[in-house]
N, C-alpha and C positions, 0 to 999 in steps of 0.2 A: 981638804980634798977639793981640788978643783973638778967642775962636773959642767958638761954640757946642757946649755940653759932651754928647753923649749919654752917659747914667750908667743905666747898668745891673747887677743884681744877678742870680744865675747859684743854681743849686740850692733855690731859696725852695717850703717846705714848711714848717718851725716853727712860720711865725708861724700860718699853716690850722691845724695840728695845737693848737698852744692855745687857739683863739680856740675849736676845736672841744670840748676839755678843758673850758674855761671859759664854756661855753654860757649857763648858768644865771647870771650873774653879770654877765658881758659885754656893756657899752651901746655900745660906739664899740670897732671894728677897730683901732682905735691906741691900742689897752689892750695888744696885745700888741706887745712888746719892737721885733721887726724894723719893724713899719708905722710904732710912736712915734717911729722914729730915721728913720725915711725922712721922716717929716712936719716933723719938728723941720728938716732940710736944707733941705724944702721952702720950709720957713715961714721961713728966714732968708735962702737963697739964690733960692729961685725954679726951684730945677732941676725938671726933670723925669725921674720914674724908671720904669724897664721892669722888671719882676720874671716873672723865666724859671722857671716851676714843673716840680717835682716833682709826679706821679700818685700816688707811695706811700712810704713808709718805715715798716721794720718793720709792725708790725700796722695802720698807721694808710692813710687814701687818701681823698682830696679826695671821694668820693662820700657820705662822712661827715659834710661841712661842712655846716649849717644854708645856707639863703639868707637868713635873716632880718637881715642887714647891706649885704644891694643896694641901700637908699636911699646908705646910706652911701659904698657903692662909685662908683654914676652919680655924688654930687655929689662926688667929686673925680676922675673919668674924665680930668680936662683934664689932670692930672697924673702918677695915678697908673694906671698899665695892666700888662695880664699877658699873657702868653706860654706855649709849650711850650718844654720844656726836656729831657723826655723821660719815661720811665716810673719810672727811679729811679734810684741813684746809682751801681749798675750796666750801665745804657744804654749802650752804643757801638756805633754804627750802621753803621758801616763792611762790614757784609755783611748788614745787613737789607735784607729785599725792598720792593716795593711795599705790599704787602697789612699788613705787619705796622707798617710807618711811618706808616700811612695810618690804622690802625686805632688806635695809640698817640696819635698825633695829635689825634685825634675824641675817643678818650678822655679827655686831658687837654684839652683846647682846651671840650670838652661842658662838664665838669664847671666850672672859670671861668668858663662862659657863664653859669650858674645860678647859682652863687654870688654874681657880681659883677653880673650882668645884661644882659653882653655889651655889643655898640654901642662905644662910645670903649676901655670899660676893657678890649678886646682890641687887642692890636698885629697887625699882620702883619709886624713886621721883629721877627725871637727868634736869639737863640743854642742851639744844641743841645748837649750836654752832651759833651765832649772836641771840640767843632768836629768831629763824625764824620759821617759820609754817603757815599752814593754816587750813583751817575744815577738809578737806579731811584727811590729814598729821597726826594734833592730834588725830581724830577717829580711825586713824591705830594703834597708838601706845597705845591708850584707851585699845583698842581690844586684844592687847597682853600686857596688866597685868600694863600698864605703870597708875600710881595713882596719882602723882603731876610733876608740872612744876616751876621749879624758872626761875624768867623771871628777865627783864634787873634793875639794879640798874640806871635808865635814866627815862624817858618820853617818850621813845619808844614804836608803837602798836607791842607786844609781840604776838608770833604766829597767828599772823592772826587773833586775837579778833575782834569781835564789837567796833567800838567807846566808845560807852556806856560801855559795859564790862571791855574796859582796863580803864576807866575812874575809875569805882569802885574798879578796881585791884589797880591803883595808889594810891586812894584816901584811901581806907581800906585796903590795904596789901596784902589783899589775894582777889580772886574768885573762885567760884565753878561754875565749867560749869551745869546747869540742866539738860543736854540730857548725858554728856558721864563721870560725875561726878570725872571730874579732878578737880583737885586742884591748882591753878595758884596762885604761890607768889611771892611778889615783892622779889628783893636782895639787899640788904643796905647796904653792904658795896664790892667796886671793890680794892682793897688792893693796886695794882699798881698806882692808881690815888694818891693816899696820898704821894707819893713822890713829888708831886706838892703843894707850897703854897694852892692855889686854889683850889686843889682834896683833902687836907688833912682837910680845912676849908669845903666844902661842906660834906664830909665824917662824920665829928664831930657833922655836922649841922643835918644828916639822922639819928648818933645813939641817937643824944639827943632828937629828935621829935618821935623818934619810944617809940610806945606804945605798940604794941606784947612782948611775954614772951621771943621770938625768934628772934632773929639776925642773918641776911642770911650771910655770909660772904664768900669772896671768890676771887680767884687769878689763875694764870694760871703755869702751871708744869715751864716752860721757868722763871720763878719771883721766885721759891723757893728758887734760889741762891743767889736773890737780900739780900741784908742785912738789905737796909730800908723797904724791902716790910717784912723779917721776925720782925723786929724791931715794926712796926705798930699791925700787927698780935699780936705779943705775947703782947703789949699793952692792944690791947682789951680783951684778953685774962685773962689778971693778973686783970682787973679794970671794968668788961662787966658781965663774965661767971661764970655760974657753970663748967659747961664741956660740951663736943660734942662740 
């Protein structure tokens, strides 16, 4: 069965950070390393990619980024769009409140608005950083326009679920919360895992048992260099997908 790929990328901050470095020099956002490799998939397969940001690492923070590459962003919005992802790479949200999800969120979410110019090249379906949350945490991000969540490729309780709720998320793919009508889906494939005998045999084992039309798949900015993590990727790619 061929199935529609969603390809997603989890912790992206580098590529902001050099394009930031490299201000003065810098014609085209696909000068830097992470965008060129997404563009290059783009430009051969047709996918579409989601890139789930980082707000800071070390000294550096997206409020640092020029806008002066938002033509560039609108004219490929049909493809390429951004996300939160959280504050940093020690974000785990599994006891944050309202207030502080809410305000993480805005923060990060603000600063892509301006950089990229908002409109398309914002998603409303993001992955959060460990698949962490709670009721408080989701209702904030409900509240400000956020519509789906992909959750972990594991057996993990995903944002603070019910037992029972991530049971049917596991079990069927997806759930829909009743009260704040997100969308929670499972992710099928973690890319870097497949470099292991064992990660690549479980990997094989999720795309063939999957029955949706849709295939979560996904990797982290840090892995775009890998060659067996592009190797597996374009696999699924060439023998899985239509496009996206």
């Amino acid at each position: 069965m061929r199935r529609t790929i969603h390809f997603s990328v989890d912790d992206i901050i580098e590529a902001f950070e050099w394009l930031c470095q490299n201000e003065r020099t810098v014609t085209s956002i696909f000068e830097a390393q992470s965008f060129h490799i997404l563009k290059g998939l783009h430009e051969k397969y047709g996918i579409h990619v989601s890139c789930f940001c980082f707000y800071r690492r070390g000294a550096f923070n997206l409020s640092m980024v020029p806008d002066r590459w938002r033509e560039e962003f609108q004219d490929n919005s049909g493809w390429l769009r951004f996300g939160f992802h959280g504050y940093d790479e020690s974000s785990n949200y599994n006891s944050a409140g309202s207030e502080q999800a809410a305000e993480e969120y805005e923060m990060v979410t603000g600063e892509l608005e301006r950089i990229t110019g908002g409109g398309d090249c914002i998603t409303p379906a993001i992955r959060i950083h460990f698949c962490s949350g709670n009721e408080a945490m989701t209702a904030a991000l409900a509240e400000r326009g956020v519509k789906r969540l992909f959750c972990g490729d594991d057996d993990r309780i995903n944002y603070g679920l019910p037992v029972e709720a991530n049971k049917t998320l596991l079990r069927e793919g997806q759930y829909r919360h009743p009260e704040k009508h997100l969308l929670y889906s499972v992710t099928h494939v973690r890319l870097e895992k497949m470099r292991t005998e064992e990660g690549l045999a479980g990997a094989m084992e999720r795309i063939a048992s999957t029955v949706s039309e849709e295939l979560v798949v996904f990797t982290h900015e840090k892995y775009l260099t890998d060659e067996n993590v592009m190797k597996h990727l374009e696999g699924i790619l060439t023998t899985d997908a239509e496009r996206k």
